[in-house]
ZAKOLNU-76604 format. One record per residue: x, y, z of N, C-alpha, C, O in turn; residue in three letters; chain. Coordinates in steps of 0.1 Angstrom, whole numbers, plus 5000, padded with zeros to 4 digits. Atoms other than C-alpha are relative to their C-alpha. Layout:
N
((X,Y,Z),(X,Y,Z),(X,Y,Z),(X,Y,Z),ALA,A)
...
This chain:
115
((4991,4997,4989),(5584,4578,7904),(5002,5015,5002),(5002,5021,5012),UNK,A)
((4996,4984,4995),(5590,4617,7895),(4984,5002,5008),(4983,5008,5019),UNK,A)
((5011,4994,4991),(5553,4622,7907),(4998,5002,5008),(4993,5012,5014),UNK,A)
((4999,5000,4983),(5558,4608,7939),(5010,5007,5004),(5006,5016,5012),UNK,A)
((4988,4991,5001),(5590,4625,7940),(4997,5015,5002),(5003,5025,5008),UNK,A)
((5006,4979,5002),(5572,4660,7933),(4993,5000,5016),(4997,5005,5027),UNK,A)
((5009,4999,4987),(5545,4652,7958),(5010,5004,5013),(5010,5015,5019),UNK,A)
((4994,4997,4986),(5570,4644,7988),(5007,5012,5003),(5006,5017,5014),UNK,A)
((4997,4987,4999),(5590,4675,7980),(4994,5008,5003),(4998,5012,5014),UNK,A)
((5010,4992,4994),(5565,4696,7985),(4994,4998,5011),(4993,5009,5017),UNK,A)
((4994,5000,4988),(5560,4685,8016),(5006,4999,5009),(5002,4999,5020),UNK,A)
((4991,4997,4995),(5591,4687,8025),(5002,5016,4998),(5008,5020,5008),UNK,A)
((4998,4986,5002),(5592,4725,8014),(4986,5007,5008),(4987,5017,5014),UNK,A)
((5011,4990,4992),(5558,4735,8029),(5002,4996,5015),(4994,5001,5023),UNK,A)
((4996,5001,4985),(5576,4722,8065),(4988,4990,5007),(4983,4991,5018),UNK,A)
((5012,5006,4991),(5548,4695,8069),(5009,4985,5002),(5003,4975,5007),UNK,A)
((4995,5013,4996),(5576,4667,8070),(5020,5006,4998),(5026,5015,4991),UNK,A)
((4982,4996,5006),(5618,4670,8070),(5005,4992,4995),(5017,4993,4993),UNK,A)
((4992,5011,5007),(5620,4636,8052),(5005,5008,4981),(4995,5015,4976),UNK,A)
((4997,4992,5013),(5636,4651,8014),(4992,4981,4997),(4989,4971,5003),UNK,A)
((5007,5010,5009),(5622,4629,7985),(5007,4986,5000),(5020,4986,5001),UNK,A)
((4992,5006,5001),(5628,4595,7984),(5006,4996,4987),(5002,5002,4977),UNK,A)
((4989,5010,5013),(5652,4573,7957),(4988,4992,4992),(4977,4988,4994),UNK,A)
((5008,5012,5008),(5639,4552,7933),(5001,4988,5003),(4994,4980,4997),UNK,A)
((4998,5012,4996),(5651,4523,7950),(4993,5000,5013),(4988,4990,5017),UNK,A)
((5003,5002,4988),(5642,4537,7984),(4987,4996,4997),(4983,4987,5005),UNK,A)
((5015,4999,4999),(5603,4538,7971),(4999,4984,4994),(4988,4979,4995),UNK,A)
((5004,5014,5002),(5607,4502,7957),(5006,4990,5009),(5001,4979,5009),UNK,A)
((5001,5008,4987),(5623,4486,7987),(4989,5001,5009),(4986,4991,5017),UNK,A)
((5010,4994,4991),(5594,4506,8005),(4988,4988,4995),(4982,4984,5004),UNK,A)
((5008,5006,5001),(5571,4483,7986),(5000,4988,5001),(4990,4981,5005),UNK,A)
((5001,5014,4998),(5586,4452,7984),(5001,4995,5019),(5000,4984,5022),UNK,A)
((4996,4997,4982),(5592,4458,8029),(4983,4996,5000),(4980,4985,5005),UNK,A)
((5013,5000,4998),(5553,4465,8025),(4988,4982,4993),(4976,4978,4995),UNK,A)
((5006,5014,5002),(5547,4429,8006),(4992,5005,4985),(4982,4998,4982),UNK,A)
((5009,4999,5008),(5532,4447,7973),(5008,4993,4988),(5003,4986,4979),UNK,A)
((4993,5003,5009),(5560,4439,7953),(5013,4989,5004),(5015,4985,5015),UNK,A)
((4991,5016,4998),(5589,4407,7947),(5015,5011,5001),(5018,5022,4997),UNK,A)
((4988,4994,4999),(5622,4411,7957),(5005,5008,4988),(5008,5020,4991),UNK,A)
((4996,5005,5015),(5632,4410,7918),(4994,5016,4995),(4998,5019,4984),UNK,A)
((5005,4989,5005),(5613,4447,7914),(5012,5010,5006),(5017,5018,4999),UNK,A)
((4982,4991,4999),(5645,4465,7935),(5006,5002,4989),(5003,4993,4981),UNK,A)
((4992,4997,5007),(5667,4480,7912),(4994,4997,4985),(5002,4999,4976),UNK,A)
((5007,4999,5011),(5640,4474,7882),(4995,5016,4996),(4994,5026,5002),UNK,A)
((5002,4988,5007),(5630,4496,7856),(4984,4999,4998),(4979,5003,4988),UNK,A)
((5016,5003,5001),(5590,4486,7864),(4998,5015,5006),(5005,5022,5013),UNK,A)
((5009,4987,4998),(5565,4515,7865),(4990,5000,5013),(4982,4991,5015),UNK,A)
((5014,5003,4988),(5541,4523,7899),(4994,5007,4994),(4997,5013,4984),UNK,A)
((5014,4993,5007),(5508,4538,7894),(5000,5006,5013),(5010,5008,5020),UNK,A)
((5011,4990,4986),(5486,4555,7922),(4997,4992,5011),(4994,4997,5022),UNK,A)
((5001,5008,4984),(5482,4527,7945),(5011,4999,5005),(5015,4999,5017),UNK,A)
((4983,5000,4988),(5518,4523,7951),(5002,5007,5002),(5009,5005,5012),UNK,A)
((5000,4986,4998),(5520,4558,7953),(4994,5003,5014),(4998,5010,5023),UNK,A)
((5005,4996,4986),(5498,4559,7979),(5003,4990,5011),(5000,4993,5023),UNK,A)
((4994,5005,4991),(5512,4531,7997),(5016,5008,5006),(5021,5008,5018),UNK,A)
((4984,4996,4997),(5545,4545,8000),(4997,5017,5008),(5002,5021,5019),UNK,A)
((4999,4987,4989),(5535,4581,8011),(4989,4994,5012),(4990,5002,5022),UNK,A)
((5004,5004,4986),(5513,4563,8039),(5012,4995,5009),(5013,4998,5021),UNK,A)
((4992,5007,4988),(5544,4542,8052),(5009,5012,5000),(5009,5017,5011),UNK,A)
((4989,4993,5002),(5571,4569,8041),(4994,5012,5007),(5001,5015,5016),UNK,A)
((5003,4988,4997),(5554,4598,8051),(4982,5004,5011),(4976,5015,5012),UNK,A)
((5012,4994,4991),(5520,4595,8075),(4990,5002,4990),(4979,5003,4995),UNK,A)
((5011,4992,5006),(5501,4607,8046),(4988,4990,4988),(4990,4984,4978),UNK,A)
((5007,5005,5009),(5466,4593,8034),(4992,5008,4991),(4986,5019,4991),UNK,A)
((5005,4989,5012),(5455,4599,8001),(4989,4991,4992),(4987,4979,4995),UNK,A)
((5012,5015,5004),(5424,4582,7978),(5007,5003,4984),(5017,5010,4981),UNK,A)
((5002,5001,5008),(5421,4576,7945),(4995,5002,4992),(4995,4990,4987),UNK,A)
((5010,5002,5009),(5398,4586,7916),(5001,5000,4986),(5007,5008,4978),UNK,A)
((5001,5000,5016),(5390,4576,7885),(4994,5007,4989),(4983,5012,4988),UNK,A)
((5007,4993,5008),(5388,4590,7856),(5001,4990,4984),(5012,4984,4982),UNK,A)
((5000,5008,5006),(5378,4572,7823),(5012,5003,4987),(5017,4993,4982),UNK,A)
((4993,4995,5008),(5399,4596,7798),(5001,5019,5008),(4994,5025,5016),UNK,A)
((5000,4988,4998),(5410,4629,7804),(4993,5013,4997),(4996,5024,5001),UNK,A)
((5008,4987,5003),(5383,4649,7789),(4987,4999,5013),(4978,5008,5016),UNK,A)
((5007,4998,4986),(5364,4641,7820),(5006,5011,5010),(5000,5014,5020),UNK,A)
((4990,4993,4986),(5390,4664,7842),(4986,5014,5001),(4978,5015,5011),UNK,A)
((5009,4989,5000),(5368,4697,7830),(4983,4995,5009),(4978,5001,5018),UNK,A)
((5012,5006,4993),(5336,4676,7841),(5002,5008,5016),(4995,5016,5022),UNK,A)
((4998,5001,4988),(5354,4676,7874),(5007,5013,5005),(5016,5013,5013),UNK,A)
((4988,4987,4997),(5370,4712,7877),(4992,5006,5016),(4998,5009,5026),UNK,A)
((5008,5000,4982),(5348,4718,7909),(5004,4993,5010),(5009,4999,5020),UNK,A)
((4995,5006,4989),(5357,4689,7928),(5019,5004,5003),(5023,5007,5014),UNK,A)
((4985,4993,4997),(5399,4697,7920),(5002,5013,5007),(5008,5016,5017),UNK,A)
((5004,4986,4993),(5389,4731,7926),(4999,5001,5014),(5009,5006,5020),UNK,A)
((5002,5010,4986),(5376,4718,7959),(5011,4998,5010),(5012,5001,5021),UNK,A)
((4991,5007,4991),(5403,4701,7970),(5015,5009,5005),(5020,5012,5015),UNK,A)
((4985,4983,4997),(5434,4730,7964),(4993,5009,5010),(5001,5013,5018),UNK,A)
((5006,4990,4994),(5409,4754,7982),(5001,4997,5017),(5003,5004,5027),UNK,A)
((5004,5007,4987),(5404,4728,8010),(5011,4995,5009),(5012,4995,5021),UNK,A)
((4992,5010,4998),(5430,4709,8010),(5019,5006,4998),(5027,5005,5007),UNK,A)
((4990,4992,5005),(5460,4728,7991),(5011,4989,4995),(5020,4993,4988),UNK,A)
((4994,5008,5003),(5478,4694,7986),(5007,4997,4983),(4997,4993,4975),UNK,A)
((5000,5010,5017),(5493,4683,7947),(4993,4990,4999),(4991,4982,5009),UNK,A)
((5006,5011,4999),(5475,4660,7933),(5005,4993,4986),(5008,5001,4977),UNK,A)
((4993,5008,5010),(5487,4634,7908),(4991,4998,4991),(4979,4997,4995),UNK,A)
((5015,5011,5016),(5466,4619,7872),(5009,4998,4997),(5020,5004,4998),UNK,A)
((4989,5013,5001),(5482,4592,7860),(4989,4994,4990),(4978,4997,4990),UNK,A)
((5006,5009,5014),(5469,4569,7830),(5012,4993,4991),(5022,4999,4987),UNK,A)
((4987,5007,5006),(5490,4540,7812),(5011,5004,5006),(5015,5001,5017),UNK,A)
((4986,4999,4997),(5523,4554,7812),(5001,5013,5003),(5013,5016,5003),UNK,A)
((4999,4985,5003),(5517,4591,7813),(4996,5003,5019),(4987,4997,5025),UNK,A)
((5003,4993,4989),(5517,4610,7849),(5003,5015,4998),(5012,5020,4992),UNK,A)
((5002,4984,4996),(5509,4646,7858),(4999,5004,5013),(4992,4997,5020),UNK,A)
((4996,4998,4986),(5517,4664,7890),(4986,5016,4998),(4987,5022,4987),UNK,A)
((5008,4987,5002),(5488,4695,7893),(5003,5007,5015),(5000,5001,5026),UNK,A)
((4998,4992,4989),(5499,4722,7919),(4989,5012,4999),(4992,5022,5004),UNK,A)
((5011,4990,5001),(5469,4743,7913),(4989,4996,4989),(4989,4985,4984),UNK,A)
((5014,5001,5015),(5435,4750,7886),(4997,5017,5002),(4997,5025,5011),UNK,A)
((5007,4983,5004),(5425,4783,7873),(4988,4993,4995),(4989,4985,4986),UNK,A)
((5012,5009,5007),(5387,4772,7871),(4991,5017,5005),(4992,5023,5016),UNK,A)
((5009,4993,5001),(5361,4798,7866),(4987,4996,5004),(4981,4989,4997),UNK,A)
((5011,5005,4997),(5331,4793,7884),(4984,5004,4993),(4973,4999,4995),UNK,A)
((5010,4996,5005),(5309,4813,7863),(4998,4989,4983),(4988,4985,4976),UNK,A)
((5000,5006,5015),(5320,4796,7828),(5004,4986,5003),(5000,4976,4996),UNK,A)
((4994,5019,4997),(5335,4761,7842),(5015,5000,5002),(5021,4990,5004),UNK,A)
């Protein structure tokens, strides 16, 4: 929840939306409205991942976003090009997420000569 939380903020602060972050209930009525989830998840203490994540900022906010996998986190360095990439391109946060652990990345200091 704080991830998604971070995310919409920030677009609320960079002026690309005036909705403020939603609630934790707003973003799980948002899913059960959307059919992903049972009534009975309202006002629970269940975890979303990255697909409800990205359901919710499509209905809540216009905004599509993908997904990618990663097997463990020592792949991230693998991929410091493509993140790299995407801030340069894109400038958006981007979320990693695994089990129970999430991370919000608002940038990368990546070295193109060393990695």
């Amino acid at each position: 929840y704080r991830s998604m939380q971070t995310l919409c903020s920030w677009f609320q602060m960079q002026g690309y939306s005036p909705r403020s972050a939603p609630s934790h209930k707003e973003i799980q009525q948002t899913l059960f409205r959307l059919g992903d989830k049972e009534r009975s998840f309202i006002g629970s203490k269940q975890w979303i991942g990255a697909f409800e994540i990205c359901l919710c900022l499509q209905e809540l906010y216009g905004v599509s976003s993908r997904i990618l996998n990663f097997s463990s986190g020592s792949e991230i360095p693998d991929r410091a090009r493509e993140i790299a990439h995407h801030f340069d391109t894109q400038g958006t946060p981007i979320m990693i997420g695994g089990g129970v652990l999430a991370y919000t990345l608002l940038g990368i200091d990546w070295n193109q000569d060393t990695g």
